[in-house]
C-alpha positions in Angstrom: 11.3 -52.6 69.0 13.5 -50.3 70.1 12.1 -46.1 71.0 14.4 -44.7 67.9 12.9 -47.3 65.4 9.3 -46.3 66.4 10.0 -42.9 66.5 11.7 -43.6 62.8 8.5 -45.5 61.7 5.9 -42.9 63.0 8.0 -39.5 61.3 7.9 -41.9 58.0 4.1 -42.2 58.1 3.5 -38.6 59.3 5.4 -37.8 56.3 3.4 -39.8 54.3 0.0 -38.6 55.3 1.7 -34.7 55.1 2.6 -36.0 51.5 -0.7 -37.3 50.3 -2.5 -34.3 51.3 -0.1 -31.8 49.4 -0.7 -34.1 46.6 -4.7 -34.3 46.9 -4.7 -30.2 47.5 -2.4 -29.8 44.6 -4.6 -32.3 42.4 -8.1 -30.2 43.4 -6.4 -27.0 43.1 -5.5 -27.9 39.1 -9.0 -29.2 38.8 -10.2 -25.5 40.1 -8.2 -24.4 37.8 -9.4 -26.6 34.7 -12.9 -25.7 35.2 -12.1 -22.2 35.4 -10.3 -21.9 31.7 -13.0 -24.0 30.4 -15.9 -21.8 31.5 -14.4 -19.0 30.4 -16.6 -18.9 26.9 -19.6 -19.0 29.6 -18.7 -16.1 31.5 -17.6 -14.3 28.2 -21.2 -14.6 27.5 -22.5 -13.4 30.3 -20.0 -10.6 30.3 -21.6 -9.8 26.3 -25.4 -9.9 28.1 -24.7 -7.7 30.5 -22.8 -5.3 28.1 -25.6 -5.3 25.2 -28.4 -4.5 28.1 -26.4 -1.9 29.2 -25.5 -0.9 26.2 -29.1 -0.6 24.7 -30.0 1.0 28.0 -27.8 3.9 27.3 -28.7 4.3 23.9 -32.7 4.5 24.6 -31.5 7.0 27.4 -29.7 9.1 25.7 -32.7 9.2 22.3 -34.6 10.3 25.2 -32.4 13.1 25.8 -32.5 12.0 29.3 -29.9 12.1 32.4 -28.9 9.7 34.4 -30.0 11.8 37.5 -32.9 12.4 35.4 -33.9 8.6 35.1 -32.1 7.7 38.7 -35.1 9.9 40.0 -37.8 9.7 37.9 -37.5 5.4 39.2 -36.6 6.2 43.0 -33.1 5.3 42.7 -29.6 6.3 43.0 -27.9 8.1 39.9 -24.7 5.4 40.4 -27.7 2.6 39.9 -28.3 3.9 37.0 -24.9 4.2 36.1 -24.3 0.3 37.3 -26.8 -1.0 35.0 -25.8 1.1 31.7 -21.8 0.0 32.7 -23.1 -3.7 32.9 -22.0 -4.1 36.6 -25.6 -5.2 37.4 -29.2 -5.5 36.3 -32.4 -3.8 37.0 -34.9 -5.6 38.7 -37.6 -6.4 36.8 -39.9 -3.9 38.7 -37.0 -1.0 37.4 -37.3 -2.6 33.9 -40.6 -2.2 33.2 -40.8 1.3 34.7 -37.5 1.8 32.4 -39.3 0.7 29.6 -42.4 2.9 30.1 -40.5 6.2 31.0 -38.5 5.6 27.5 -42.0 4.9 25.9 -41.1 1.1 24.8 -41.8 -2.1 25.5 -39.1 -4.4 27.6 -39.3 -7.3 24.5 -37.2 -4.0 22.8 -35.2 -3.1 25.8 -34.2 -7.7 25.7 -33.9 -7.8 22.3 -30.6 -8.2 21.9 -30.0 -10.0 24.8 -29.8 -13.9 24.1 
């Protein structure tokens, strides 16, 4: 075989390989991609938890007539935890629940209630 035929033969199956891996990236990325829109009732959900503890976290707060700097202190932590949980952009531990849950003179089954 002659040096230009080899070098023909061996770009061809470089190309090949490039080729099949675009194609196996391009199949995983619209797998990804799949999966995401189909959980997207899942993290609806989880965005509707969040939101009703927060929520109901407010509310109690604010029957209280209580501050967020007021509570933030009262539990030994920052006012913009405080703040976090009540926007849903995290939870309270479960330590900060219950002591949530006594300083607004309820149980946490009321504080949970209407999260499923």
């Amino acid at each position: 075989m002659s040096n230009t035929l080899i070098a023909t033969v061996l770009v061809f199956v470089i190309g090949l390989i490039s080729l099949c891996g675009i194609v196996y990236l391009f199949v995983l990325v619209v797998k990804t991609l799949k999966k995401y829109i189909n959980s997207s009732d899942i993290r609806k959900e989880k965005s509707d938890i969040k939101k009703s503890l927060g929520e109901t976290l407010k509310e109690h707060r604010i029957s209280c007539n209580m501050t967020q700097e007021f509570v933030a202190e009262v539990l030994g932590v920052s006012r913009q935890a405080v703040s976090k949980w009540e926007n849903g952009i995290s939870d309270p531990s479960t330590s900060n629940l219950i002591a949530i849950a006594r300083l607004y003179n309820t149980s946490v089954e009321d504080l949970l209630k209407n999260v499923e």
